[in-house]
N, CA, C and O atoms as CSV, one atom per row, in Angstrom:
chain,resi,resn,atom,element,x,y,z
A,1,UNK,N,N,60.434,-16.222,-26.069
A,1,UNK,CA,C,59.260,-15.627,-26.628
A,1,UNK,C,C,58.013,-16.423,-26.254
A,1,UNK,O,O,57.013,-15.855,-25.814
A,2,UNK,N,N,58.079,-17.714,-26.428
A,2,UNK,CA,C,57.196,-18.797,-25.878
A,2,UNK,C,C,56.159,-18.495,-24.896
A,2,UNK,O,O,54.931,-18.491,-24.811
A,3,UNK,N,N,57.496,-18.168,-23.981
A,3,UNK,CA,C,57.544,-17.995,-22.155
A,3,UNK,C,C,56.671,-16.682,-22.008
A,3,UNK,O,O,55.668,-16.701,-21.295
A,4,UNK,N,N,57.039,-15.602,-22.652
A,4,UNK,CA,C,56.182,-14.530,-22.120
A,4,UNK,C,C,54.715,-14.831,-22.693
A,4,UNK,O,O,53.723,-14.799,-21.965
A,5,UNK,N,N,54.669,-15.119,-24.025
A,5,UNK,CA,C,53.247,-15.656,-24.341
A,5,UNK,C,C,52.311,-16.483,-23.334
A,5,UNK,O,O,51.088,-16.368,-23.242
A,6,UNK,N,N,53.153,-17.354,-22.589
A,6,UNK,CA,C,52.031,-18.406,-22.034
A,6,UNK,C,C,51.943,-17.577,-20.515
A,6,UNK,O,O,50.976,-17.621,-19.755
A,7,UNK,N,N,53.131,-16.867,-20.306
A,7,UNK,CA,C,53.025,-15.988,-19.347
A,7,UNK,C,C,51.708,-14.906,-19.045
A,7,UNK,O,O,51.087,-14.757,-17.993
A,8,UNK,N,N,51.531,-14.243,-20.306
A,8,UNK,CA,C,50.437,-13.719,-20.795
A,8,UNK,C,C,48.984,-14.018,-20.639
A,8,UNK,O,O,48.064,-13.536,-19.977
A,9,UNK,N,N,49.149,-15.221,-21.694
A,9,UNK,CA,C,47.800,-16.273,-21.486
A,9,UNK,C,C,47.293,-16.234,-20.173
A,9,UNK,O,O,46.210,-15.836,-19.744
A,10,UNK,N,N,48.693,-16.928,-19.379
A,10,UNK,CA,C,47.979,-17.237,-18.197
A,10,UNK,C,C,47.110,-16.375,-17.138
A,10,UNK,O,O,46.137,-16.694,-16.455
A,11,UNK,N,N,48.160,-14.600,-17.315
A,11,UNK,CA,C,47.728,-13.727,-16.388
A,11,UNK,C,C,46.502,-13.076,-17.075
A,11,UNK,O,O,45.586,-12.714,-16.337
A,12,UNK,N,N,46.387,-12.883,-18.456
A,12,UNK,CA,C,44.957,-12.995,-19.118
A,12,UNK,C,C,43.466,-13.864,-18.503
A,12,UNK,O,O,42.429,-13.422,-18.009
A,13,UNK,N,N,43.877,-15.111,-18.766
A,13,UNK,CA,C,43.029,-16.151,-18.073
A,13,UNK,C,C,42.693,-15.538,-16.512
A,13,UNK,O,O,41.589,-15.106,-16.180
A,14,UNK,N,N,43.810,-15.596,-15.694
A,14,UNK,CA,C,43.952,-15.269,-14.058
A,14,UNK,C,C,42.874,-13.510,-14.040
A,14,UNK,O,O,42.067,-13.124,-13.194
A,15,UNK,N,N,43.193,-13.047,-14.925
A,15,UNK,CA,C,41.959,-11.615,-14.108
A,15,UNK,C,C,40.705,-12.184,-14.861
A,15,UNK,O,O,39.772,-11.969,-14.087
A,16,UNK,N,N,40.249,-12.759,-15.907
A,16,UNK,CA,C,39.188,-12.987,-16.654
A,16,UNK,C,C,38.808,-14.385,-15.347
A,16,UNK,O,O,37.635,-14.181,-15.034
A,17,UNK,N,N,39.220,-15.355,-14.717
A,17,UNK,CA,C,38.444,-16.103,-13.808
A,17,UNK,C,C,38.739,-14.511,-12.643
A,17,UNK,O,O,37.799,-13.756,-12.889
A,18,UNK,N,N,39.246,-14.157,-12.056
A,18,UNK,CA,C,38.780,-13.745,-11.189
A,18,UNK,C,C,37.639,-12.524,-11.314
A,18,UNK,O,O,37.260,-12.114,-10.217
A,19,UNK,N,N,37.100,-11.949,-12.358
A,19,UNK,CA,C,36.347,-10.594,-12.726
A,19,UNK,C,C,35.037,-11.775,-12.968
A,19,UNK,O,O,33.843,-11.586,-12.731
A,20,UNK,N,N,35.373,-12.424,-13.250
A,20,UNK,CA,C,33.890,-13.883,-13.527
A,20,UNK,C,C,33.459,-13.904,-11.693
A,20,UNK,O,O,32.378,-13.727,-11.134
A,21,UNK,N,N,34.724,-14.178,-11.190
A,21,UNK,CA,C,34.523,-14.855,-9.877
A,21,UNK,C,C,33.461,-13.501,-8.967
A,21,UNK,O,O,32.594,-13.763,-8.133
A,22,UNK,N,N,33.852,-12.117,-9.426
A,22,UNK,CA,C,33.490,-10.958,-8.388
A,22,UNK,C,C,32.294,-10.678,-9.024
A,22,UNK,O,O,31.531,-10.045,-8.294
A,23,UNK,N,N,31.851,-10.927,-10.140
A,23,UNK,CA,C,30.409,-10.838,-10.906
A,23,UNK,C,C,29.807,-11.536,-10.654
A,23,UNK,O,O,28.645,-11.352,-11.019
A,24,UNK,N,N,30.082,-12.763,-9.910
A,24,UNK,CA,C,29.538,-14.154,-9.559
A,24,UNK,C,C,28.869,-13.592,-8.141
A,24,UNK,O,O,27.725,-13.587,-7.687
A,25,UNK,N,N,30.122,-13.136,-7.688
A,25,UNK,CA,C,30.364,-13.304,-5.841
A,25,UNK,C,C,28.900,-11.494,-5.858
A,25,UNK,O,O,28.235,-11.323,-4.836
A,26,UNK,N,N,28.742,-10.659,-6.871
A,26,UNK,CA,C,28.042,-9.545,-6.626
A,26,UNK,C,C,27.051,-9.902,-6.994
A,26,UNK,O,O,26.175,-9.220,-6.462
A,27,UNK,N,N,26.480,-10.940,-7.921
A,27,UNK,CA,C,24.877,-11.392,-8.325
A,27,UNK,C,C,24.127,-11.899,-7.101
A,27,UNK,O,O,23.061,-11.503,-6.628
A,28,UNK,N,N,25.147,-13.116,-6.604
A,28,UNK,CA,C,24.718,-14.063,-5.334
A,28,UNK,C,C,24.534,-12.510,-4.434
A,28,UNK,O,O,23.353,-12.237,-4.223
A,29,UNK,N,N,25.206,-11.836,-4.079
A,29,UNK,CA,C,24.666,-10.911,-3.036
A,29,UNK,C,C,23.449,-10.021,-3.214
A,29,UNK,O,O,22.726,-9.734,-2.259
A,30,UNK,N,N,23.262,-9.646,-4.280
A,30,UNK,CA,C,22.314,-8.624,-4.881
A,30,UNK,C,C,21.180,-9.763,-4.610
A,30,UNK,O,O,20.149,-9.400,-4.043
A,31,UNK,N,N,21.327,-11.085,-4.982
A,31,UNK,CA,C,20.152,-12.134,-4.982
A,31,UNK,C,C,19.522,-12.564,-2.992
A,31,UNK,O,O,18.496,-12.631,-2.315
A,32,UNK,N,N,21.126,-12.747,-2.887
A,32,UNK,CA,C,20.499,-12.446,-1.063
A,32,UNK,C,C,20.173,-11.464,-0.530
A,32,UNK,O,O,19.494,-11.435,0.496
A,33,UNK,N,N,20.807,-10.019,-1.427
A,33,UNK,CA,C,20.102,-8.637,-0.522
A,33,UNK,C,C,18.121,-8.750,-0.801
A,33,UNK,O,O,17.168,-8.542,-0.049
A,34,UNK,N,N,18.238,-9.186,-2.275
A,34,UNK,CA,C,16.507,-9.224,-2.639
A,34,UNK,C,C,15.776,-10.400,-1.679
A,34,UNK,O,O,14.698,-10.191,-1.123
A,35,UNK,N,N,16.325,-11.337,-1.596
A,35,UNK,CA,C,15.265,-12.102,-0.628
A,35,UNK,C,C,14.957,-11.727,0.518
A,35,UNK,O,O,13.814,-11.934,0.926
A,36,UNK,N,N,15.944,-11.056,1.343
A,36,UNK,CA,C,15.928,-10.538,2.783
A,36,UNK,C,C,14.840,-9.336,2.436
A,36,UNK,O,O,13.652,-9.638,2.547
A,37,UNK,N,N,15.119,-8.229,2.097
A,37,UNK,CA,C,14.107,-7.541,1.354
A,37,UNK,C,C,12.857,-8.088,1.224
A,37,UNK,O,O,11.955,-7.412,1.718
A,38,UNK,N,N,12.543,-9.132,0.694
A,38,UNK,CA,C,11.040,-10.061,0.017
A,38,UNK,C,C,10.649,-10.612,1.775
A,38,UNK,O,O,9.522,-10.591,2.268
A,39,UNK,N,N,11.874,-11.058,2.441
A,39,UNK,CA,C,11.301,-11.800,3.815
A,39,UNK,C,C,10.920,-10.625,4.981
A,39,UNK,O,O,10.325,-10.767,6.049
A,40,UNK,N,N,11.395,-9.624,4.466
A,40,UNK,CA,C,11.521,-8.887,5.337
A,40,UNK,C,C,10.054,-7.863,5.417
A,40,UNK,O,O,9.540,-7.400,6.436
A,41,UNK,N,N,9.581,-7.693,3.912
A,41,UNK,CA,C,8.523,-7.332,3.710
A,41,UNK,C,C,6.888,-8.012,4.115
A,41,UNK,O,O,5.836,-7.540,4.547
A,42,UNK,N,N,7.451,-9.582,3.637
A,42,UNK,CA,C,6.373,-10.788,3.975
A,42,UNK,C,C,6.636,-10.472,5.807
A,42,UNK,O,O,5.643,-9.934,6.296
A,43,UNK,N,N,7.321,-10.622,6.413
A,43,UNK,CA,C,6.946,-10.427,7.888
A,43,UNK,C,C,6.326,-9.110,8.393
A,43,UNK,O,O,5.798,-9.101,9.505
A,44,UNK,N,N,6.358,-8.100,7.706
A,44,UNK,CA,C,6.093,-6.890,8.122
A,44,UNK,C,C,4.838,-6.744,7.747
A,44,UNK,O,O,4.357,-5.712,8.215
A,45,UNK,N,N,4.102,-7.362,7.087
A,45,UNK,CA,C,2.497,-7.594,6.600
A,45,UNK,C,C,1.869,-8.728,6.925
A,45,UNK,O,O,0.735,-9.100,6.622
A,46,UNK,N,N,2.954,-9.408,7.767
A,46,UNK,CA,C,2.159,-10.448,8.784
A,46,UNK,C,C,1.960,-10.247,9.963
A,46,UNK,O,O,1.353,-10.987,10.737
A,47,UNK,N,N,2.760,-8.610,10.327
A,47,UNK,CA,C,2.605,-8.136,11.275
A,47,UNK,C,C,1.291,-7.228,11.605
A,47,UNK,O,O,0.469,-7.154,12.518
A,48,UNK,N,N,1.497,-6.696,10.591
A,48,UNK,CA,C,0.547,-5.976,10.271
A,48,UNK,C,C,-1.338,-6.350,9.703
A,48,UNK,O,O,-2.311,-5.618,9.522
A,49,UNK,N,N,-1.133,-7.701,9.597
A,49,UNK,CA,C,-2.800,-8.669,9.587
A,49,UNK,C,C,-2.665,-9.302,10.901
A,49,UNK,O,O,-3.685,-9.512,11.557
A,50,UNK,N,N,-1.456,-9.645,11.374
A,50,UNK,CA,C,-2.111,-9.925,12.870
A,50,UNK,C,C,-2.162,-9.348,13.860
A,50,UNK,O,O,-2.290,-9.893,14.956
A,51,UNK,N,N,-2.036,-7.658,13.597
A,51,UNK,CA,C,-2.713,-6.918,14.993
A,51,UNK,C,C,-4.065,-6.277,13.982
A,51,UNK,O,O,-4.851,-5.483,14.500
A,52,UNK,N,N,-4.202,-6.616,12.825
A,52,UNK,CA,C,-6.045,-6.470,12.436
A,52,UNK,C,C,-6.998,-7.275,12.878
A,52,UNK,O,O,-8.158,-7.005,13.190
A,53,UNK,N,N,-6.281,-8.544,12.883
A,53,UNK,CA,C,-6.791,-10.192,13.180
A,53,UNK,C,C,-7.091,-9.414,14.749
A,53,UNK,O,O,-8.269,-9.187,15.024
A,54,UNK,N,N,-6.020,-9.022,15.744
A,54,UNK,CA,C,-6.486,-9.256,17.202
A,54,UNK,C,C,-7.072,-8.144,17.680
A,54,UNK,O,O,-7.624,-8.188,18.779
A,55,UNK,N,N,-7.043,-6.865,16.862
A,55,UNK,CA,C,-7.914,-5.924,17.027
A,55,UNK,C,C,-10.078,-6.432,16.703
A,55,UNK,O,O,-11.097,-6.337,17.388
A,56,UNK,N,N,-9.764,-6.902,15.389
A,56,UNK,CA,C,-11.214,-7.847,15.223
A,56,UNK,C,C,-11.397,-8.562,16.689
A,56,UNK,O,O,-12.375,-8.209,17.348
A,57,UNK,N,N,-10.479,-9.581,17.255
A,57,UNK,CA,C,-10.961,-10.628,18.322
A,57,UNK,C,C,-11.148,-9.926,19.330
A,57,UNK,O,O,-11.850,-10.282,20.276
A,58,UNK,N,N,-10.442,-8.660,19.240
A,58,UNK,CA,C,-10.640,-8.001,20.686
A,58,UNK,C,C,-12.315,-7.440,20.809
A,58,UNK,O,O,-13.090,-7.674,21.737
A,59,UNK,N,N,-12.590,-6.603,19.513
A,59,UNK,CA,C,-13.814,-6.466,19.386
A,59,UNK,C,C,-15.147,-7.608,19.132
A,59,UNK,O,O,-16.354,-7.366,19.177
A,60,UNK,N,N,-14.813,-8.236,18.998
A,60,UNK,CA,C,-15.836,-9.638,18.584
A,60,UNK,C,C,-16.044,-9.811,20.520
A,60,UNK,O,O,-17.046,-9.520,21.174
A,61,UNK,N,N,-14.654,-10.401,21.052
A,61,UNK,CA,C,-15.035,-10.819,22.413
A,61,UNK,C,C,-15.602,-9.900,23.303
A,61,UNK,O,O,-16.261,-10.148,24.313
A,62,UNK,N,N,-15.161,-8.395,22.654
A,62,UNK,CA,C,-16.264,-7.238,23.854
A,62,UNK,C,C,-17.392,-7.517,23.568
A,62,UNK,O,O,-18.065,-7.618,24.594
A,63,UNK,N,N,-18.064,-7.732,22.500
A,63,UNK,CA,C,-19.316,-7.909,22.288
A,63,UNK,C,C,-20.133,-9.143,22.466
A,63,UNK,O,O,-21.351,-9.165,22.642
A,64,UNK,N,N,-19.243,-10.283,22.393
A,64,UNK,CA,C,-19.567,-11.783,22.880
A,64,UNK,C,C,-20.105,-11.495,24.349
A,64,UNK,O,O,-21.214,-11.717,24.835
A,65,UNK,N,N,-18.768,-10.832,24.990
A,65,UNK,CA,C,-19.047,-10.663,26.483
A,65,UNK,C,C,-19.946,-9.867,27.336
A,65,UNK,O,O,-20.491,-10.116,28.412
A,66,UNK,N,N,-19.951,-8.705,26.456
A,66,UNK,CA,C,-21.840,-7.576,26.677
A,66,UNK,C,C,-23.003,-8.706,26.437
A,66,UNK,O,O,-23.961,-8.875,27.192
A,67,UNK,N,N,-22.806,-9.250,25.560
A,67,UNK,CA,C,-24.307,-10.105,25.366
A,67,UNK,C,C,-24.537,-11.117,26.687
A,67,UNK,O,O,-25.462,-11.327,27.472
A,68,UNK,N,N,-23.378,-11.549,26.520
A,68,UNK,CA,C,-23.270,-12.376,27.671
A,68,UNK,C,C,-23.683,-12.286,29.320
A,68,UNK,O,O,-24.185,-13.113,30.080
A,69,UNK,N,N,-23.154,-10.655,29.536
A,69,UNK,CA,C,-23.663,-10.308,30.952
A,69,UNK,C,C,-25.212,-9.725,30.875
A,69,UNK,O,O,-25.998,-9.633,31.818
A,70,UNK,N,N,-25.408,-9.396,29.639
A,70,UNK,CA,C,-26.866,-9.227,29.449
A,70,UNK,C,C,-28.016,-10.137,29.449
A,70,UNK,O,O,-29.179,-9.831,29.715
A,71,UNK,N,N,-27.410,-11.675,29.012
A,71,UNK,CA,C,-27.944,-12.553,29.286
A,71,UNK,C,C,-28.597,-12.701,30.614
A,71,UNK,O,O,-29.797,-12.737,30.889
A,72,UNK,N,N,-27.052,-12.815,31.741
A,72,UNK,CA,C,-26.940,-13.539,32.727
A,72,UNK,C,C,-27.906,-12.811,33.711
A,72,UNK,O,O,-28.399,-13.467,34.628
A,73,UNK,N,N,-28.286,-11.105,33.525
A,73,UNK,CA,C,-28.955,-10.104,34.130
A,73,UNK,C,C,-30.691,-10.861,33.834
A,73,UNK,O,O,-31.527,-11.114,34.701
A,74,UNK,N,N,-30.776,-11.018,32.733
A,74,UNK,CA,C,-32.034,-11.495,32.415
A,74,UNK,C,C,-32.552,-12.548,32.897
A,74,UNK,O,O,-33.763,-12.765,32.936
A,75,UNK,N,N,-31.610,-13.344,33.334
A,75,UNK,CA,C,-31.515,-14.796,33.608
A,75,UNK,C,C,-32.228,-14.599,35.131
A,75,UNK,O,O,-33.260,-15.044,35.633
A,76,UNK,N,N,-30.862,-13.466,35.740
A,76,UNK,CA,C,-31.468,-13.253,37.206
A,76,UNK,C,C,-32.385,-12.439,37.228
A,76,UNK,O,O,-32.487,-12.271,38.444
A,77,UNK,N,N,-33.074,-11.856,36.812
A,77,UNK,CA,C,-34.366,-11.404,36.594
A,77,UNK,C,C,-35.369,-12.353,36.626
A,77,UNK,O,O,-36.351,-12.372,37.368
A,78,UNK,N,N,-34.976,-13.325,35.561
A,78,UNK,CA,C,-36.640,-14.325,35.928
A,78,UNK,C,C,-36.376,-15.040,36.890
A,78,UNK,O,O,-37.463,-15.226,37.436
A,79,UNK,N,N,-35.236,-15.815,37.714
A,79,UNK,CA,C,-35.099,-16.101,38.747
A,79,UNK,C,C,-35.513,-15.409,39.720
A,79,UNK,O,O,-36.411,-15.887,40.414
A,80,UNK,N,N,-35.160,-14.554,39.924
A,80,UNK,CA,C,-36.024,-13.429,41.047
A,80,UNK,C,C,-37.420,-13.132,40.955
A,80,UNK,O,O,-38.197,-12.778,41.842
A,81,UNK,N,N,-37.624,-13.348,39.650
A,81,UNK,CA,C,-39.177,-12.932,39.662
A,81,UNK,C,C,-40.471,-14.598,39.696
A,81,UNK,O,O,-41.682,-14.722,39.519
A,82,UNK,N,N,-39.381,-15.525,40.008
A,82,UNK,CA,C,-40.030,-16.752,39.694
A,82,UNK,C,C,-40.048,-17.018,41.427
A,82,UNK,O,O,-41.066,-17.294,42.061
A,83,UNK,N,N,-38.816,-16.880,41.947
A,83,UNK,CA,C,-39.031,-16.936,43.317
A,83,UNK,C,C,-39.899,-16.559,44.268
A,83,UNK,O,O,-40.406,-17.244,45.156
A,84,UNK,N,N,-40.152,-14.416,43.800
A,84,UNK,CA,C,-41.057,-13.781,44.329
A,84,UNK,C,C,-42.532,-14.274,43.904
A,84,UNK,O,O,-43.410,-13.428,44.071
A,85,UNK,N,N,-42.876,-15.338,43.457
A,85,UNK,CA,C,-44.166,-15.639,42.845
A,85,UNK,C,C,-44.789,-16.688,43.675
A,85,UNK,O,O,-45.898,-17.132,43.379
């Protein structure tokens, strides 16, 4: 009678650690599915500010570079007109 009791116990104990162990083993995953999720989101909006970022630089440097040849036109303008003098 002993025997089946501790028999009991034990296979009691044995599904109660292992139903602990698969509640354990499904939190940790649910916890790594959410971070991948969280990293996955944080890269996709870093993707997304740095083609705003290089769309801005692209436009900043067209316009750096118009001023620039507008300069250089002016430049040769009074050169030419300092020469012809």
């Amino acid at each position: 009678m002993i025997v089946v009791e501790v028999v009991g116990a034990l296979a009691g104990a044995s599904v109660t650690v292992a139903a602990m162990s698969l509640t354990s083993y499904g939190k940790r995953f649910n916890e790594n599915r959410d971070a991948v999720v969280r990293l996955t989101t944080s890269v996709d909006n870093m993707v997304h500010r740095l083609d705003v970022l290089h769309k801005d630089i692209k436009l900043r440097d067209a316009e750096v570079f118009a001023r620039l040849r507008d300069l250089e036109a002016a430049v040769a303008r009074l050169e030419g007109s300092q020469k012809h003098s």
